[in-house]
C-alpha positions in Angstrom: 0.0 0.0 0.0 1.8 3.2 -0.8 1.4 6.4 0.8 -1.7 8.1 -1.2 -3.3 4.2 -0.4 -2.6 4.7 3.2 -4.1 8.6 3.3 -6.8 7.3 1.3 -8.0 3.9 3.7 -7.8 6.4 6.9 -10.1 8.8 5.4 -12.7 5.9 4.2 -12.9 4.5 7.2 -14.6 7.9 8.7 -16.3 9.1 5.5 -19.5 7.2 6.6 -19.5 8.9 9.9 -19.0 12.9 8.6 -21.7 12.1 5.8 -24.0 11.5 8.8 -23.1 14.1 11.6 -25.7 16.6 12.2 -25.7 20.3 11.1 -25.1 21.3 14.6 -21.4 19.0 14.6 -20.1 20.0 11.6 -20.4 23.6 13.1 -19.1 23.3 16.0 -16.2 21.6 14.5 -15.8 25.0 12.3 -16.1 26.9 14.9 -13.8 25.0 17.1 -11.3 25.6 14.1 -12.0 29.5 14.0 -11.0 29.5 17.7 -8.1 27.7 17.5 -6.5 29.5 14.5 -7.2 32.9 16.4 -5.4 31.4 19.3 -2.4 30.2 17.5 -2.5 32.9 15.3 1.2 33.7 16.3 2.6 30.1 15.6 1.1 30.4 12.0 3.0 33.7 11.2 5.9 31.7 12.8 5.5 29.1 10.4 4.6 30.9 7.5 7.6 33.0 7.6 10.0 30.1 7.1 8.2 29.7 3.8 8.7 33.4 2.8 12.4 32.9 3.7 12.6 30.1 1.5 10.5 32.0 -1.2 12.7 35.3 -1.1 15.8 32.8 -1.5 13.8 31.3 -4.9 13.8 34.3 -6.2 9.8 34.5 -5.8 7.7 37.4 -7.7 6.8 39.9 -5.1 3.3 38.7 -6.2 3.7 35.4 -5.7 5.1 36.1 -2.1 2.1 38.1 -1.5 0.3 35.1 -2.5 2.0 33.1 0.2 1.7 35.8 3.1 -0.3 35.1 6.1 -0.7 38.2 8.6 -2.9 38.7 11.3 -5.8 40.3 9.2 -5.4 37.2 6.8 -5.8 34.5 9.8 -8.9 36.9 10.8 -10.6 36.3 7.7 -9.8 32.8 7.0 -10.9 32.0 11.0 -14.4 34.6 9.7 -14.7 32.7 6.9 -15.3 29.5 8.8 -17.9 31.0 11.2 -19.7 32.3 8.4 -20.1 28.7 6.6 -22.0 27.8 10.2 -24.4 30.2 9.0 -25.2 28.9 5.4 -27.7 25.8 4.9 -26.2 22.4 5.6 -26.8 21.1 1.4 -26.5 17.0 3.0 -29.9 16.2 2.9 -31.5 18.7 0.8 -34.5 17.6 -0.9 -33.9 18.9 -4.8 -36.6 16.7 -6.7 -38.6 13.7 -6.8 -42.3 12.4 -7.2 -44.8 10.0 -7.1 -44.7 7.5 -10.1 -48.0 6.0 -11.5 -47.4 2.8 -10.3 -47.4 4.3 -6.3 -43.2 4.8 -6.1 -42.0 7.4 -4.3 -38.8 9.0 -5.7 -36.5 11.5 -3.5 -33.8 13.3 -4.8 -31.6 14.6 -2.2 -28.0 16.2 -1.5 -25.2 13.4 -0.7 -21.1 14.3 0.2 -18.8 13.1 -2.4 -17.5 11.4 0.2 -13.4 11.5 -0.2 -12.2 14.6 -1.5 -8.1 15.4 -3.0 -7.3 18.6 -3.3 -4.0 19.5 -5.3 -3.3 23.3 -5.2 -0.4 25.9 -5.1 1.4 28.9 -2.6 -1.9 29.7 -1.4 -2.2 28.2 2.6 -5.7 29.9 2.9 -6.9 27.0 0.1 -5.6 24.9 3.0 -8.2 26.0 5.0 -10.6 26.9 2.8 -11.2 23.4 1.4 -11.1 21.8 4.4 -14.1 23.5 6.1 -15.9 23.5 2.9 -15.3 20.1 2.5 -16.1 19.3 6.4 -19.5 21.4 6.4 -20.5 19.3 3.2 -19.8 16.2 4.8 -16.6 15.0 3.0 -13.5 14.0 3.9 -10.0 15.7 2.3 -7.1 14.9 1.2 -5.0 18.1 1.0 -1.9 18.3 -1.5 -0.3 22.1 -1.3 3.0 23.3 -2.6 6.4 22.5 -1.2 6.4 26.1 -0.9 3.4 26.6 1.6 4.9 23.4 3.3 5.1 25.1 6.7 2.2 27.1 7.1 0.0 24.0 5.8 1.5 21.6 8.3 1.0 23.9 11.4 -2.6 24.9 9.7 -3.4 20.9 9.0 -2.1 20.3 12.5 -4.6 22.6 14.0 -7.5 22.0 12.6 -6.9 17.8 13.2 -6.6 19.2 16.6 -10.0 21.3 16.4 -12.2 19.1 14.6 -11.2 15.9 17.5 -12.1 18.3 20.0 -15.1 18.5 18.7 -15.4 15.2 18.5 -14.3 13.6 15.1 -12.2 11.2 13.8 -9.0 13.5 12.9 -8.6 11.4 9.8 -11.4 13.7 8.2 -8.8 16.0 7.1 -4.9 14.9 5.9 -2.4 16.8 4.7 0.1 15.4 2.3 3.5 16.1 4.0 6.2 14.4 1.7 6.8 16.8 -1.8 7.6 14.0 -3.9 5.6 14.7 -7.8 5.1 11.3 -7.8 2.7 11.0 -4.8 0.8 13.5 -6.7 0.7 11.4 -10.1 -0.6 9.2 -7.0 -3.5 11.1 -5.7 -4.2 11.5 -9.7 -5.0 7.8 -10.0 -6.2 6.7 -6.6 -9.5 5.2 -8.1 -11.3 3.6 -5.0 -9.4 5.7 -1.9 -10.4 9.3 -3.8 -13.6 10.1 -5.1 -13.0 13.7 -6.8 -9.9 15.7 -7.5 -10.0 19.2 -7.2 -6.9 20.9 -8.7 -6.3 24.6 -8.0 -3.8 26.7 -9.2 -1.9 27.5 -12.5 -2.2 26.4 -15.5 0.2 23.9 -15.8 -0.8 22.6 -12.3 -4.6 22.0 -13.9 -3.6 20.4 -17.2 -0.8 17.8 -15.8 -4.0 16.6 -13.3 -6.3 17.0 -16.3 -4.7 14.8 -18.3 -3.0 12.4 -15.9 -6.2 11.5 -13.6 -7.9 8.6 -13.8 -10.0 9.9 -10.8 -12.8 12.3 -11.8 -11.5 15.7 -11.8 -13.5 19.0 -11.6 -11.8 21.3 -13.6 -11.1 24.8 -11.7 -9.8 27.9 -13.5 -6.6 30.0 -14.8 -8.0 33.2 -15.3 -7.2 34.9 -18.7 -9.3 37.1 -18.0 -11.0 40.1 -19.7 -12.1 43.7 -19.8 -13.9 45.3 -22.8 -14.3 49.0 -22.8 -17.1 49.5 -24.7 -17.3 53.1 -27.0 -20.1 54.2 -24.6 -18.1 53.6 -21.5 -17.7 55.8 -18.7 -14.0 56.5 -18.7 -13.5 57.1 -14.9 -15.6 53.9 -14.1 -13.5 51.8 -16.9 -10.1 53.2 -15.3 -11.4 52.5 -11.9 -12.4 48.7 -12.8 -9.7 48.1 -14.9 -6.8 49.1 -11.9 -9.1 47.0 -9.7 -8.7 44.0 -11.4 -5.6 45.0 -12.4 -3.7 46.1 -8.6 -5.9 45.4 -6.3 -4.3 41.5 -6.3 -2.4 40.7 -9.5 -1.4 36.9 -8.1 -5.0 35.6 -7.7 -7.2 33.8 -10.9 -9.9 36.3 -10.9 -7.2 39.4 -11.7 -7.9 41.4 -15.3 -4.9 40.0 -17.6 -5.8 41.8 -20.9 -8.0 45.3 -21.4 -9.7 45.6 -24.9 -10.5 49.1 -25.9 -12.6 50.3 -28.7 -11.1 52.3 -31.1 -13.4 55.2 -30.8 -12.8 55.9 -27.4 -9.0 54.6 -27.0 -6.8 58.1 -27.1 -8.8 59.3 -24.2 -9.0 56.3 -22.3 -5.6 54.4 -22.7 -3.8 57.6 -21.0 -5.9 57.8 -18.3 -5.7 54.1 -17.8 -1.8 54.3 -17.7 -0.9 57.1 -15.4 -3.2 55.1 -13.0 -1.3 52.1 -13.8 1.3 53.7 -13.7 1.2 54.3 -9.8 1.8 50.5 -9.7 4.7 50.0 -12.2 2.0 47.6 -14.4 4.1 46.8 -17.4 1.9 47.4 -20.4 2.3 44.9 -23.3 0.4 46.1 -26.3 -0.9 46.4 -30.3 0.2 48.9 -32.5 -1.8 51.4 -32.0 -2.1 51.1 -28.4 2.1 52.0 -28.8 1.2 54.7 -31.0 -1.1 56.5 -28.8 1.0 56.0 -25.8 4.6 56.0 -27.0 6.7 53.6 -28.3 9.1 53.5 -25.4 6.5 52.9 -22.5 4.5 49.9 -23.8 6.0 46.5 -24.4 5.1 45.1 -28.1 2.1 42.6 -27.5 2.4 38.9 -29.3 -0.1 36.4 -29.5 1.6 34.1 -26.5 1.0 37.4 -24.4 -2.8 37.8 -25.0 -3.0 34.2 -24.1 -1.2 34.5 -20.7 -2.6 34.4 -17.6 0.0 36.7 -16.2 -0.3 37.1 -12.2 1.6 39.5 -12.0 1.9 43.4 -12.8 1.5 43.1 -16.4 -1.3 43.7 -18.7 -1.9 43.1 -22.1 -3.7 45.9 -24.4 -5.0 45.6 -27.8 -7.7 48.2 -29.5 -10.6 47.2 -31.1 -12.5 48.0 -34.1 -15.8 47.1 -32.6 -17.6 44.7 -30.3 -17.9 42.3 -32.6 -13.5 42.0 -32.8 -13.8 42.4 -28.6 -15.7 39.2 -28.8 -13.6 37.2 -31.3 -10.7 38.1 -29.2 -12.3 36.7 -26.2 -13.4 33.5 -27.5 -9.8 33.1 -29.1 -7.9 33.7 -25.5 -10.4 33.4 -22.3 -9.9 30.5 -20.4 -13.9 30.8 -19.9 -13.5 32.0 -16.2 -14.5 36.0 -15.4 -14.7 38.4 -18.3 -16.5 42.5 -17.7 -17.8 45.0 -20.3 -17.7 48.8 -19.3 -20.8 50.4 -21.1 -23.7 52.6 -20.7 -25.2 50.7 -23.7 -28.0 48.5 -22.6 -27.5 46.8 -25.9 -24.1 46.4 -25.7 -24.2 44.8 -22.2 -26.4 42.2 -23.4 -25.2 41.3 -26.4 -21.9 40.6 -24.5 -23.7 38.7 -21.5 -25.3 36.4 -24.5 -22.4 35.9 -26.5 -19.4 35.6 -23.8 -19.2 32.2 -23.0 -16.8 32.7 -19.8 -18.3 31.0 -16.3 -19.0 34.8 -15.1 -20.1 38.0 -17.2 -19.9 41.3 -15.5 -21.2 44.5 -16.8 -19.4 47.9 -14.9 -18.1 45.9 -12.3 -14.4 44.8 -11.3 -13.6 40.8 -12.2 -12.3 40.6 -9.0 -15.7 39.5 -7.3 -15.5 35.6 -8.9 -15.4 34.6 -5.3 -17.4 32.3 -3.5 -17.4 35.1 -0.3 -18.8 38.0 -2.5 -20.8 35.7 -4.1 -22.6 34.7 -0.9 -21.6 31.3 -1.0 -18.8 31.5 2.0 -15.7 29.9 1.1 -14.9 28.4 -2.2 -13.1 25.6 -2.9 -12.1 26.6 -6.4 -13.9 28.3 -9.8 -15.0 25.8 -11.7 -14.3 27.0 -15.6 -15.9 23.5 -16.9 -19.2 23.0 -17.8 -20.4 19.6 -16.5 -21.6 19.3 -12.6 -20.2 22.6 -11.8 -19.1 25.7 -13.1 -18.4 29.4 -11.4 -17.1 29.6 -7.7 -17.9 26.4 -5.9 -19.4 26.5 -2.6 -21.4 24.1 0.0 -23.3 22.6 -3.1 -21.2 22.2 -5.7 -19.4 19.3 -3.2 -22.3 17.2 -2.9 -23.6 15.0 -5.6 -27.0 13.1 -5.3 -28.8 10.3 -4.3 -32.1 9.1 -5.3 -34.5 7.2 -2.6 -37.2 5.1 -3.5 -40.2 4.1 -1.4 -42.5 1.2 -2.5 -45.4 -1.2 -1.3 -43.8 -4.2 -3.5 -44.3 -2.8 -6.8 -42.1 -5.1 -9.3 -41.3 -4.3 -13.0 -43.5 -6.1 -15.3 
């Protein structure tokens, strides 16, 4: 039995009993992990600082590192994000269809966990927790994979909750953290048919397609984030520069950051300068067309290829190419988005929904920053990942997107004729 084998039989053999415990357990258990990560908030920091060490000696992107920080208002909202999934609707047991069939069946179509859940994710620790009270208040059991270069803070996080969650009285086993770095345990967890019963992969986009095409486990696709902002000929330039350095600054290492800006033609010499000199205040390298150079000098923008429109960046750099018309917006979108968040800055009420019809991205914003794909802002609490496939889930995934479903059928001896 190797080691994925061994991570895997532990969290079977509790599986049955989290798929059973009552709203009320599974909360307390959250909450019991909120405390304790408040409490130890200091050993975390501790912790997380040898992996910042160790980044700064990698020669890390600053964004990347920022990716990796934990603080004390970080712990805060990771420990607030766990209270708040107390308050959201337990989805095991949700009645979501069913009937009365005409030969006196009843059918029921509830909620059911997955029931073994592998995670395999990057330098984020908060995923660490994140998917482990998700995965806990939906009633499954996780498997947690993060990068060697999280190692740290995700053993002393991993350590804690264990500790919460048996104070509150479960099997610790409910959440395991994969501790030894080695790629091949992750080809592992890939094909662990029979110990894991969805993989979850989060994190760039080589990360996704290794586990995409290497699983033999089901695999719910989650996103890299090429995404998109089209400023529309109608837009409202100080709204479009606002949502573009949003998406842009506010946090260039996470999926749901603006990586390209697509400007109609009509309105590009007034916007593109405005949209610089705010960019500007955050050294964002600009890599773009022709005419974007032309209208903001040849020495300040980087010339734009195809490989840079098709980048999901993470970092201070943002592609920008000028448009014709709406209609070359949307061909460029279909051609490069990685179908997770795209936004259009208009005050046509045409324009916006002719782009919500014909963007075929998991989210579609109209005059609003790309930085809400977030299973928080979208009142979901935690997510475990955005889903940028189509079948089962798609969008943030929250509470529900973890279950699957189980039918129940009630007779009085009916048999099939």
């Amino acid at each position: 039995m190797n080691y994925i084998e061994t991570l895997g039989t532990k969290a079977k053999a509790c599986k049955t009993e989290l798929a059973n415990a009552t709203s009320a357990q599974k909360n307390d258990a959250l909450m019991e992990i909120a405390h304790i990560l408040r409490r130890c908030a200091p050993k975390i920091i501790e912790a997380n600082a040898m992996d910042l060490e160790n980044a700064v000696r990698r020669n890390m992107t600053p964004a990347m590192q920022d990716r990796l920080r934990l603080d004390e208002k970080r712990i805060e909202n990771i420990a607030n994000a766990c209270e708040k999934l107390t308050m959201l609707d337990d989805p095991v047991g949700e009645v979501i269809g069913g009937g009365t069939r005409p030969n006196g069946m009843r059918i029921t179509k509830i909620r059911v966990p997955m029931g073994v859940v592998g995670m395999i994710y990057e330098a984020r620790p908060n995923v660490t927790v994140d998917a482990a009270a998700l995965c806990l208040k939906s009633g499954n059991c996780v498997i947690l994979r993060g990068g060697k270069e999280a190692m740290n803070s995700n053993k002393m996080l991993t350590a804690l909750m264990r500790q919460a969650v048996q104070t509150a009285g479960f099997d610790p086993d409910i959440i395991q953290l994969i501790e030894d770095p080695d790629r091949g345990i992750a080809t592992d967890m890939m094909r662990a048919n029979g110990f894991i019963d969805v993989l979850i992969p989060r994190g760039g986009a080589q990360l996704i397609k290794a586990v995409v095409q290497n699983a033999t486990v089901p695999v719910i696709e989650t996103g890299t984030g090429n995404c998109h902002v089209y400023v529309d000929e109608s837009a409202d330039i100080d709204m479009a520069v606002n949502i573009v350095d949003n998406g842009k600054t506010q946090r260039p290492s996470v999926c749901n950051a603006v990586e390209t800006v697509l400007v109609h033609r009509d309105i590009a010499d007034e916007f593109l300068p405005r949209m610089k000199a705010r960019l500007d205040e955050h050294n964002v390298e600009i890599r773009g067309c022709d005419l974007t150079r032309m209208i903001l000098g040849v020495r300040n923008v980087v010339p734009a290829d195809p490989d840079d429109y098709a980048t999901e960046f993470l970092d201070y750099i943002l592609a920008v190419r000028v448009v014709d018309d709406m209609a070359q917006a949307l061909e460029h979108i279909a051609k490069y988005s990685t179908g997770h968040s795209e936004c259009i800055v208009t005050e046509s009420l045409f324009s916006a929904n002719e782009f919500k019809k014909r963007v075929d991205s998991a989210c579609v914003y109209v005059n609003c920053s790309t930085r809400f794909t977030d299973g928080e802002e979208f009142g979901l609490g935690a997510e475990i990942g955005i889903s940028t496939q189509k079948l089962h889930a798609r969008g943030p995934m929250g509470l529900r997107e973890l279950t699957t479903v189980k039918y129940l059928i009630d007779g009085s001896g009916q048999i099939r004729g």
